[in-house]
N, C-alpha and C positions, 0 to 999 in steps of 0.2 A: 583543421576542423572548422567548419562552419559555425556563427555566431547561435545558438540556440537562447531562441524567443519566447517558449511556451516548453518549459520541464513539468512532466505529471512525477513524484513520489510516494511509491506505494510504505505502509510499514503497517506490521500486526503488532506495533508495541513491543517487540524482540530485539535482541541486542543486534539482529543481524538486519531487522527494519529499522532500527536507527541510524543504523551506519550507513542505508540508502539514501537516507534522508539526507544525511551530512553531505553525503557526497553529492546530491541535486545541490544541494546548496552550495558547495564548493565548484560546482563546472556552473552556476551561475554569473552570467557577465557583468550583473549589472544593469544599471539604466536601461529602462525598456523590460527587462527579464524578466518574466510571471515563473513562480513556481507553486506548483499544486499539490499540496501535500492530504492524500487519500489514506483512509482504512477505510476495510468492505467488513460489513457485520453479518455473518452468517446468518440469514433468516433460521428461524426456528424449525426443529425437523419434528415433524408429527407423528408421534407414536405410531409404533407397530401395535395395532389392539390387540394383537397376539401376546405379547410380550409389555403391554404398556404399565404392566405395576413392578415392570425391575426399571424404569426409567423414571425421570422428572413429569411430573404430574400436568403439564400444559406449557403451552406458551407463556413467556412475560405477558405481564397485568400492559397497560397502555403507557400508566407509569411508572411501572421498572422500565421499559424500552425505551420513554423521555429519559427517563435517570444514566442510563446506559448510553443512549448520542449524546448527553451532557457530556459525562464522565470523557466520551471518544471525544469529544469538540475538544476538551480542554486538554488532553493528553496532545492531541495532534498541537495546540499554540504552543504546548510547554516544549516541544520538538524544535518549533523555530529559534535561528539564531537570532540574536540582537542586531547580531550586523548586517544581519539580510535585507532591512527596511533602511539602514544608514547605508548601503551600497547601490541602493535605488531598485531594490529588486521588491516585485509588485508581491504578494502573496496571499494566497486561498487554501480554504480546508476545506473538503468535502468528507462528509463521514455517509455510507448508502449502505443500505442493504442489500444482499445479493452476495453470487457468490464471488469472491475476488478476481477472477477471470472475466467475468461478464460484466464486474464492475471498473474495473481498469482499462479495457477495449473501447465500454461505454465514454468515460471521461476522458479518453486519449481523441477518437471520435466528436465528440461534444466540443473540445475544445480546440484543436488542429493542434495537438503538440507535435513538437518537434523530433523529443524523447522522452521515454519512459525508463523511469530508474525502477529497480525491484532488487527482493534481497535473493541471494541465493541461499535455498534452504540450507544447506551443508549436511544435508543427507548422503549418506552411505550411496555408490553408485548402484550396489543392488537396490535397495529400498526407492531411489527414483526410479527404475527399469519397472519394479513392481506395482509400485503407488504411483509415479508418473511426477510431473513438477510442473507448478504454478509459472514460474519461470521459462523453463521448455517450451512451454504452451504456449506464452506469449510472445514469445522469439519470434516460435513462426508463424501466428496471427495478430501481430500489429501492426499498425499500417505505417508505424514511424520506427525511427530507429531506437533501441532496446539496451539499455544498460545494466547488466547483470553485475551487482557490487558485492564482489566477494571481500568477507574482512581477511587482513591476514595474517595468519599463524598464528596461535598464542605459543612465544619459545621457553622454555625453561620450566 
């Protein structure tokens, strides 16, 4: 396998995006190696005025949504190892709006990585046939190679 230079790490704060993370950080080399550790914050979806008094009343204020990229900034440093900056490995956080598809193609793009880690949802195979997968998606639209990091089995 080829030395990789530029890892992007997607995680939405789930036990199954943290385990991508670890694992970006485990297939990291080392000296030289940048890893990019991403979450995409769903923009706000504006009411159906038909229906807008069974929903949330508006968008975040300017500062809940500072409150809220705080909150993601530091959730994504508390994700990094200790030993990742003692291995010599370079590392970044990127917290974007948007929807995670368009924001991980973006920063794969942006940045020339080499791979992209992502979690797999561990959705039922019907349920992705119906709903479709974040993962899926970007299998077959990214321009670099794509690491689906399944955890495995809880036994007993």
């Amino acid at each position: 396998m080829a030395t990789r230079r530029r890892i992007v790490a997607a995680t939405d704060f789930s036990e199954a995006g943290d385990f991508a993370v670890a694992q970006a950080f485990g297939l990291a080399a080392g000296e030289g190696t940048e890893v990019i550790v991403v979450h995409a914050v769903d923009p706000p979806v504006a009411p159906n005025p038909l229906y807008a008094h069974y929903g949330p009343t508006g968008a975040p204020s300017a500062e809940q949504e500072a409150a809220m990229r705080d909150a993601a900034e530091q959730a994504l440093a508390d994700r990094i190892p200790a030993s990742a900056r003692e291995r010599g490995i370079r590392v970044r956080t990127e917290v974007r709006s948007g929807a995670a598809l368009d924001v991980l193609l973006e920063i794969v793009e942006e940045t020339g990585a080499d791979l992209l880690v992502v979690a797999d949802s561990g959705r039922t195979k019907l349920s992705r046939v119906v709903l479709g997968s974040v993962a899926d998606r970007i299998v077959s639209l990214a321009p670099c190679s794509v690491l689906v990091a399944r955890r495995p089995a809880k036994r007993g």
